[in-house]
N, C-alpha and C positions, 0 to 999 in steps of 0.2 A: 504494500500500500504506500504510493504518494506520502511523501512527506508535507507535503502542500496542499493538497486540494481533495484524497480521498481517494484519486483515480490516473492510472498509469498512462501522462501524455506525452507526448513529443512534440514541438511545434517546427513544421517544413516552410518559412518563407510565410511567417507569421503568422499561420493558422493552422490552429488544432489538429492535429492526427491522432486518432483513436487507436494506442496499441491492439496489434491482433489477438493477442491473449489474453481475455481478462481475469484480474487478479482475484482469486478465492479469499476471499475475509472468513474468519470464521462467526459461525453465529453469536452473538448478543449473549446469549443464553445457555452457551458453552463457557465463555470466559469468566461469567459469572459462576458457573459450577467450578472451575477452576481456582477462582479467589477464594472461593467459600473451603473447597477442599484444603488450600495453604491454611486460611484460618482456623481451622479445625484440626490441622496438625500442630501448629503453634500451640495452642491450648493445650492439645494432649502433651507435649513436650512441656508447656508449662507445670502440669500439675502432674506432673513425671519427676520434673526437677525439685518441684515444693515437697513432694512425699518422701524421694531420697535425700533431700535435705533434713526433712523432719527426723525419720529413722536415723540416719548417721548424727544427728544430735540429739535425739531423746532414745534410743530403744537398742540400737544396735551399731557398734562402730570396730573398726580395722585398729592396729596398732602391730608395729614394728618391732621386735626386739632388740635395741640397739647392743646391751653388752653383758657380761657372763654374771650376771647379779643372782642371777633365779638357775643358774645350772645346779642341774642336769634337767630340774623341770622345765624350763624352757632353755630356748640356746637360742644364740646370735644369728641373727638370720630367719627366724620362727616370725611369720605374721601368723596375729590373732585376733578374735571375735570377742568381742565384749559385751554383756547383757548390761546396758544403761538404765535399763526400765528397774529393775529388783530394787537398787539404792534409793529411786526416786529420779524419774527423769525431769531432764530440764527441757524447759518451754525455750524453745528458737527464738532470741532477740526481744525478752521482757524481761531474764532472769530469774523467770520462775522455776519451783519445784515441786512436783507432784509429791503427796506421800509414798512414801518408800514402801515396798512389800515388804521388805527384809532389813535388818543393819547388817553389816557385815559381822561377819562369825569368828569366831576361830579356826584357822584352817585355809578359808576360802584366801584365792588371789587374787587383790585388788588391783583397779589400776587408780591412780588420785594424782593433784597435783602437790607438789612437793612443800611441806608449807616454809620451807626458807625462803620459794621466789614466788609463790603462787603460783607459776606461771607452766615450768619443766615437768611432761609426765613421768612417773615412775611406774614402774609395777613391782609390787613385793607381797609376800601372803601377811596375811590378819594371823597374831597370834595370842593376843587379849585386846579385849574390850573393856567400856569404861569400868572402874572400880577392882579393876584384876590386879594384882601383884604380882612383877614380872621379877624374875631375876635367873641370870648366867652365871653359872660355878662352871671352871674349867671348862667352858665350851657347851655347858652340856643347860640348856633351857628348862625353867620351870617355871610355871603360873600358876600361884595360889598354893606354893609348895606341893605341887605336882608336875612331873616331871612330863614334859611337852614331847608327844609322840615325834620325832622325826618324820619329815615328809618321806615318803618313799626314793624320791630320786634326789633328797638332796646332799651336800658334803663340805665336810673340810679339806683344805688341803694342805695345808699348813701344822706341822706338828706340833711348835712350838705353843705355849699357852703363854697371855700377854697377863702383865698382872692389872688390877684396876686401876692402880696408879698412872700405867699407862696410857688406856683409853678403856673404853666398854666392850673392848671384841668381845674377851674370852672370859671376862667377870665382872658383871654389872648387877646394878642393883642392890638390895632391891626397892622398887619401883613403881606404886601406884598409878594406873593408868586413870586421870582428870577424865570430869563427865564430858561426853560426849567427842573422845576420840576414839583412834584405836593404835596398838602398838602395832608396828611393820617389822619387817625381817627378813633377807633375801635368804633363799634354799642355798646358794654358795656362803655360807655363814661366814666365812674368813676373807672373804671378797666381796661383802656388800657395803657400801652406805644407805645406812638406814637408821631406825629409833633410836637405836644403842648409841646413835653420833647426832642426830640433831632434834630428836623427838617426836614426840604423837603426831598424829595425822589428826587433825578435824573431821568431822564427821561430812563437812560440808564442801570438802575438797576432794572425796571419794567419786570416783565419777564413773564406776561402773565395776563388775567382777567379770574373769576372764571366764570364756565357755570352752572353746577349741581350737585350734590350732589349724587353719585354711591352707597354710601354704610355708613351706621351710626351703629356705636355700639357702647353701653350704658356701661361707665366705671363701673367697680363694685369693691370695694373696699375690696372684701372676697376672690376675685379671685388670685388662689395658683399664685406668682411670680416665675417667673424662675431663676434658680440659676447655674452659672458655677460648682458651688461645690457639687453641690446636682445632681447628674443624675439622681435620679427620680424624682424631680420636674418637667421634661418636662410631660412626662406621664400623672403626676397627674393635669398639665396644659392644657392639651389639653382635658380628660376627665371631668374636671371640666367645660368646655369654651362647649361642645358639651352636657352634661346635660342640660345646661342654657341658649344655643344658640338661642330659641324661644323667650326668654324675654330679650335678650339683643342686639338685633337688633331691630331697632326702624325704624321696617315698614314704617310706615307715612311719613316717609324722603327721602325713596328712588326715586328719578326720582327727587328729589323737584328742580326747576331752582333759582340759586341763587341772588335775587334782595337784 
């Protein structure tokens, strides 16, 4: 279609010639079906994006392993799922908080933010709650003068025992847990910061308990880094990650529930 007039002309010695082909416009009543059909996917993409908005901030969210705090229960490279909903979800940009189903327990793996910056997530398990008396002899945990089950995968690595004068690793306490925290503690006991160094958790900085374990990949220390400066390091990063992708994904992990 003419950008001019609607209709495809030529003019021979200053008058009108009617091109031999006339040009197909499409109907009125197609194009309109057309705009309507765009709008109608916008929307659905709209409130596609507000529901996975909502879920990844009230109900269910991803998180990273960054480092060997939680070994052997979790490891470097472990993404996981977190139920947000159980502690009390938060409402998307009001700040609000639903009532909680649960407090956190003894036991369970939290994830919260860290109350020295507010800000930095941690994950470490619950190992008293408010009013509990916590205290480490020798390495070895107990609350309320009972001696605190070992998680199953977790460990020391370090034989040496620190004394309390030196810090809280290997004997702390003991240590009433204030209302409305809870005390933290990474499953690598001798490799974590946690309570024993900077203290309770709020209740109101818990931000969800961990479920399972979606996805684990195995760091590799040979693997090409990416670089702002280097444009072809993404390349040679992604090809490197896709040669080695069978052995560095660690099968065994995938589905695992996290106790």
């Amino acid at each position: 279609m003419s950008a001019k007039d609607g209709s495809d002309l030529t003019r021979t010695g200053g008058k009108p010639k009617t091109a031999k082909g006339p040009t197909r416009m499409p109907p009125k009543g197609q194009a309109q079906k057309a705009s309507l059909g765009i709008i109608e996917y916008a929307k659905t993409l709209g409130i596609a994006l507000i529901l996975a908005f909502a879920i990844k901030t009230s109900i269910v969210e991803a998180y990273k392993i960054p480092s060997s705090s939680m070994e052997d229960t979790l490891l470097v490279g472990d993404f996981l799922l977190a139920n947000k909903f159980v502690y009390g979800a938060r409402i998307p940009l009001f700040g609000w908080r639903l009532p909680a189903i649960n407090d956190p327990q003894p036991g369970d793996v939290v994830i919260f933010k860290v109350p020295t910056d507010r800000k930095t997530n941690y994950i470490k398990r619950c190992v008293a709650t408010e009013g509990q008396v916590v205290e480490v002899i020798n390495k070895e945990l107990f609350v309320d003068g009972t001696r605190f089950p070992d998680p199953v995968k977790s460990k020391h690595t370090d034989p040496y025992i620190r004394p309390a004068t030196m810090d809280g690793r290997d004997n702390f306490g003991k240590f009433t847990v204030p209302k409305g925290h809870i005390f933290v503690m990474g499953d690598n006991r001798d490799n974590s910061y946690d309570s024993r160094y900077w203290g309770t958790v709020p209740l109101d900085l818990v931000l969800g308990e961990a479920l399972l374990i979606h996805w684990s990949w195995e760091p590799d220390t040979d693997a090409p880094e990416i670089a702002l400066a280097d444009l072809s390091s993404l390349p040679r990063s992604v090809w490197y990650n896709i040669e080695h992708f069978i052995e560095r994904v660690r099968w065994s992990r995938l589905g695992d529930i996290v106790r």
